[in-house]
C-alpha positions as CSV (number, residue, x, y, z in Angstrom):
1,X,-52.3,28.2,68.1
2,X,-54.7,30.4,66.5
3,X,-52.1,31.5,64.3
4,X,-50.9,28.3,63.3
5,X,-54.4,27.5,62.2
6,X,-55.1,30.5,60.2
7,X,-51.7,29.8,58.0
8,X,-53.8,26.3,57.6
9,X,-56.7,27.7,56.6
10,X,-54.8,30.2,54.6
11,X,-52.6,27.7,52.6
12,X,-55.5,25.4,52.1
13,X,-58.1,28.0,50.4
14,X,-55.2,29.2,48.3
15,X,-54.1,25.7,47.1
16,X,-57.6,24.2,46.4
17,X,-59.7,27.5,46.2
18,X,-61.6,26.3,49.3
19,X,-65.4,28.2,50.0
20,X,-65.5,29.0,53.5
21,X,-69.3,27.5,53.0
22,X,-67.8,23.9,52.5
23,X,-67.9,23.8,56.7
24,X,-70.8,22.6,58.1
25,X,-73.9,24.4,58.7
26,X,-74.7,26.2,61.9
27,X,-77.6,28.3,63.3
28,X,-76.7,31.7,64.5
29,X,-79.0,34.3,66.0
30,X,-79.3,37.7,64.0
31,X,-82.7,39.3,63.2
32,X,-81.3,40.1,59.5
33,X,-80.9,36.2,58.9
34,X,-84.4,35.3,60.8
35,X,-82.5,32.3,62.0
36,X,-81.5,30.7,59.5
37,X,-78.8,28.0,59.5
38,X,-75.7,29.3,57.5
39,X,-72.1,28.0,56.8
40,X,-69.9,28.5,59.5
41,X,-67.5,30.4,57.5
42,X,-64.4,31.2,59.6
43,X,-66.3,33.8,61.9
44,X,-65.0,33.5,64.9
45,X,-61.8,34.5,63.0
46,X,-63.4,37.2,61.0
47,X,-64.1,41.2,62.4
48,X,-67.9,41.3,61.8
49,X,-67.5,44.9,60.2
50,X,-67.9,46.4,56.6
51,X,-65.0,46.9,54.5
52,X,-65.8,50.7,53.1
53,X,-64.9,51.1,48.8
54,X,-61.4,53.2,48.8
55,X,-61.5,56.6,47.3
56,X,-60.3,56.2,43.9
57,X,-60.3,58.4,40.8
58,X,-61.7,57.2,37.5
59,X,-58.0,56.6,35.7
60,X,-56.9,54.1,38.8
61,X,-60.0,51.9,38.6
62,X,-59.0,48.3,38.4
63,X,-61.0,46.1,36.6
64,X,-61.6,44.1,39.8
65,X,-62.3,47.4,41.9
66,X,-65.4,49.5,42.8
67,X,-66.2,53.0,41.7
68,X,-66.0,56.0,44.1
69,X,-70.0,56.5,43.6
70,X,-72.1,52.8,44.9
71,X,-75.8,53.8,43.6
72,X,-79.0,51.6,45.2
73,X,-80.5,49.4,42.8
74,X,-82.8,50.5,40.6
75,X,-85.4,47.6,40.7
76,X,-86.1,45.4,44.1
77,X,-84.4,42.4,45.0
78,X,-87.5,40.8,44.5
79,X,-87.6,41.0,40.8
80,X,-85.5,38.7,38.9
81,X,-83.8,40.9,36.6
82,X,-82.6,43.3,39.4
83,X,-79.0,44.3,38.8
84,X,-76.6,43.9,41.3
85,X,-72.8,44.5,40.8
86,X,-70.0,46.4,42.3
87,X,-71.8,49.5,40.9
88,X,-75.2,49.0,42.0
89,X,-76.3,47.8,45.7
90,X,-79.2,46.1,47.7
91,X,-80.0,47.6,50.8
92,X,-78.6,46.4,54.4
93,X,-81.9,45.3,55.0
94,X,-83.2,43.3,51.9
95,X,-84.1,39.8,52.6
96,X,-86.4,37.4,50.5
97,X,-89.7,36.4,51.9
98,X,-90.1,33.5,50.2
99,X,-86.9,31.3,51.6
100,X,-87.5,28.0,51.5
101,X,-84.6,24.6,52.0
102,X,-82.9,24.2,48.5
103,X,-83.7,20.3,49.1
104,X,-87.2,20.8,48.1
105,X,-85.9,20.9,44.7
106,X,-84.0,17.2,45.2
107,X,-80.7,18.9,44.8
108,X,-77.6,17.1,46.6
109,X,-76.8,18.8,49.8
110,X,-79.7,21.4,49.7
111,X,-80.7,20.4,53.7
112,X,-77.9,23.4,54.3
113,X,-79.1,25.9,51.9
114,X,-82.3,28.0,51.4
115,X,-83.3,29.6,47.9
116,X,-86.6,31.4,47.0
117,X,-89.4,29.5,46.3
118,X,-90.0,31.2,43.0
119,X,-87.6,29.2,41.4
120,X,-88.1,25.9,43.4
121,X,-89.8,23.8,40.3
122,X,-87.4,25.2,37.7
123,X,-84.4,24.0,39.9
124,X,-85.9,20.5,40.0
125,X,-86.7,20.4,36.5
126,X,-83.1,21.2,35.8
127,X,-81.8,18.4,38.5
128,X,-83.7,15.9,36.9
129,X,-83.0,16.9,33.1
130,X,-79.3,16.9,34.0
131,X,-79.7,12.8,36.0
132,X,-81.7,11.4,33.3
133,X,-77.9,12.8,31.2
134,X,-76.3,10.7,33.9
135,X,-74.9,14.1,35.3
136,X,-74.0,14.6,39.0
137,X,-75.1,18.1,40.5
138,X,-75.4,19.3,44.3
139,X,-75.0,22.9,45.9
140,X,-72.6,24.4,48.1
141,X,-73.9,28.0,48.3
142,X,-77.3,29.6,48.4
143,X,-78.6,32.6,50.2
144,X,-76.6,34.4,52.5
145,X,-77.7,37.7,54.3
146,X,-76.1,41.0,54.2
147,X,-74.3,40.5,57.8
148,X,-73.0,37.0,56.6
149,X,-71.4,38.5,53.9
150,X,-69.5,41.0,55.7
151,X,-67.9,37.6,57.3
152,X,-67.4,35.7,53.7
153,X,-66.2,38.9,51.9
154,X,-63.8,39.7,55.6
155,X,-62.5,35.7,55.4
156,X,-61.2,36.1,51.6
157,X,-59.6,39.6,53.0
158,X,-57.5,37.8,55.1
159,X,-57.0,35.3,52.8
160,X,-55.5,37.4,49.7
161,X,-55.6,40.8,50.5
162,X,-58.1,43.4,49.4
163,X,-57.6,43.3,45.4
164,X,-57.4,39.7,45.6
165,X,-60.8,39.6,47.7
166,X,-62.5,41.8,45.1
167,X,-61.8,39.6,42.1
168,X,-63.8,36.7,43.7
169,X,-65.9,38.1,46.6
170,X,-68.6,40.6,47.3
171,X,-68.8,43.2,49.2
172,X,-71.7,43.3,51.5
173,X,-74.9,44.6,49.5
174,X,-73.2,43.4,46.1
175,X,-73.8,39.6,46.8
176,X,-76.1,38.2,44.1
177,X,-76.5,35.5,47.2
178,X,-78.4,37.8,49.1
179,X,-81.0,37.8,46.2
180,X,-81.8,34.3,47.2
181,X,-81.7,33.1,43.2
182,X,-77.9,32.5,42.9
183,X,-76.3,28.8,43.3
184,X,-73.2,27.7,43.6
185,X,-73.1,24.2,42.0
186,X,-70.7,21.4,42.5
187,X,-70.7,17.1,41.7
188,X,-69.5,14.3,43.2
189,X,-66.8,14.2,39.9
190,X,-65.0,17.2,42.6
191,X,-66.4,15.3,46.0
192,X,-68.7,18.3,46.7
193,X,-65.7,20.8,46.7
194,X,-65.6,24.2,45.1
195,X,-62.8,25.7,42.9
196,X,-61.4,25.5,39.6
197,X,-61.8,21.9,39.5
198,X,-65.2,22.0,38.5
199,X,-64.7,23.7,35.2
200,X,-63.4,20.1,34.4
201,X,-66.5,18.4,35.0
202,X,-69.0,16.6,32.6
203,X,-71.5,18.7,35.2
204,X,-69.9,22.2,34.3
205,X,-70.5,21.4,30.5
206,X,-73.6,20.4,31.2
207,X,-74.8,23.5,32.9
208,X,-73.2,25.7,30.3
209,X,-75.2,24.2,27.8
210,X,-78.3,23.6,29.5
211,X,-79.0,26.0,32.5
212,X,-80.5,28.7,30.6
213,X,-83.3,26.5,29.4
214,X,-84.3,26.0,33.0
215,X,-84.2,29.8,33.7
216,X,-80.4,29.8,34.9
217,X,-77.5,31.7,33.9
218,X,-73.6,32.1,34.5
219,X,-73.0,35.1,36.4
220,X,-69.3,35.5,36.1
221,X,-68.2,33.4,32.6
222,X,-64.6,33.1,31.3
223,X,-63.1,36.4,29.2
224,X,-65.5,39.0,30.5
225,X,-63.6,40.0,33.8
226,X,-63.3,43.4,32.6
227,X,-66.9,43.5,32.2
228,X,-68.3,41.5,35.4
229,X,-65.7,42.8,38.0
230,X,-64.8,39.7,39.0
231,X,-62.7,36.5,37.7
232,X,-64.4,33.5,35.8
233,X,-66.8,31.7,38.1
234,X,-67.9,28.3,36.3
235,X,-69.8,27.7,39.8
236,X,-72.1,30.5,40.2
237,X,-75.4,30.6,38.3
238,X,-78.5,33.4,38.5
239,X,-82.1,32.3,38.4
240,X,-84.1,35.4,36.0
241,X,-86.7,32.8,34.7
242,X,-87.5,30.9,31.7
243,X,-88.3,33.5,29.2
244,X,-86.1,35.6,30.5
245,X,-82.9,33.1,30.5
246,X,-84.4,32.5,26.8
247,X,-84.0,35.9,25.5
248,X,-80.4,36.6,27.0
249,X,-79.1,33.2,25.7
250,X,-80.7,34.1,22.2
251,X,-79.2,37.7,22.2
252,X,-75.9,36.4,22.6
253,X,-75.2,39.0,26.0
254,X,-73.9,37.6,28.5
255,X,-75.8,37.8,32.1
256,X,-74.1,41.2,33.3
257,X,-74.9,42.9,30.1
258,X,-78.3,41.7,29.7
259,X,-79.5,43.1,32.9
260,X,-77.9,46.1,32.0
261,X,-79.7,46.7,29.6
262,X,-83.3,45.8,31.4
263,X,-81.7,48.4,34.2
């Protein structure tokens, strides 16, 4: 039976690129996630343990894969322009202080989410800027802690494999979600869902052209796999702040390189 479900699940995240997150929200006890209530995200199906970087040597990197050397971040994940990739890595035990619920900020579905505070007004300016457009947005990712991400990065494992994993999913520790300042949006033009579909939306265009002036930027944007590590993501956007959104989108780099260069 268990099986039979899993090819379900399987077929169904493959066919309509499915978050696990899109379940509904549960509370589980674990001191990293100070009770927090999180997505149910397939882990009763998932092994609750780290999946290690393979050795690799600098000729057989993929542009999807992670080097042989994972380095600590260089600024805490408390500061907004910390970089986190497949290179760089938060600590096991980072967590915000400042969680709060998303729907402080009026965004659809944000009961089930919690985001830092510090970017709380922002957020709502940004939700009300894009209604008074007549746009649609709501959330279906926020935070997620370290130890839930060993789940969500496991689930995609099973899902598509290692390499496939890696070209949409974090490892535990390179999450920008565990940051606490990165959304995954969504509108009732895709009833709530996530996946591809969205990129369609008069909400994804909107965002693309607006987001930055609210202090928001794409993480993962289209023709710069090689760079970010990980395929086109018109979902997933970063809060770094106002001026700091400002002086990326008028420099032209994209997110990734930006912090680079403030790394």
């Amino acid at each position: 039976m268990k099986t039979a479900f899993l090819t379900v699940i399987a077929f169904l995240s493959a066919s309509f690129r499915l978050s696990p997150e899109s379940a509904p929200t549960i509370s589980i006890s674990d001191s990293g996630d100070q009770g927090l209530p999180v997505a149910q995200e397939v882990v009763e199906y998932t092994l609750n343990s780290e999946i290690k970087p393979t050795k690799v040597t600098s000729g057989s990197i993929k542009w999807w894969g992670y080097p042989e050397t994972i380095l600590e971040t260089t600024r805490s994940g408390d500061d907004l322009l910390v970089l986190v990739n497949k290179e760089y890595k938060l600590p096991q035990t980072y967590a915000p202080s400042d969680l709060v619920l998303a729907s402080n900020a009026g965004i659809r579905k944000g009961e089930g989410y919690y985001l830092r505070n510090i970017l709380i007004n922002d957020l709502r300016d940004l939700i009300n800027a894009a209604k008074a457009d007549s746009i649609d947005l709501s959330m279906v990712s926020g935070y997620r802690s370290y130890s839930t991400q060993i789940n969500t990065y496991n689930y995609w494992v099973g899902v598509n494999g290692i390499d496939g994993a890696d070209k949409i999913s974090a490892r535990p520790g390179h999450s920008q979600h565990q940051l606490g300042t990165a959304i995954d949006f969504s509108s009732n033009e895709v009833a709530d869902g996530l996946g591809g579909s969205f990129r369609y939306t008069k909400a994804a265009t909107w965002l693309a052209e607006n987001a930055w002036r609210y202090g928001f930027a794409i993480s993962y944007p289209s023709g710069y796999e090689t760079v970010t590590g990980y395929s086109y993501e018109n979902c997933h956007y970063r809060y770094i702040g106002i001026t700091n959104a400002k002086e990326m989108h008028d420099s032209g780099m994209i997110l990734e390189l930006y912090l680079r260069s403030k790394n």
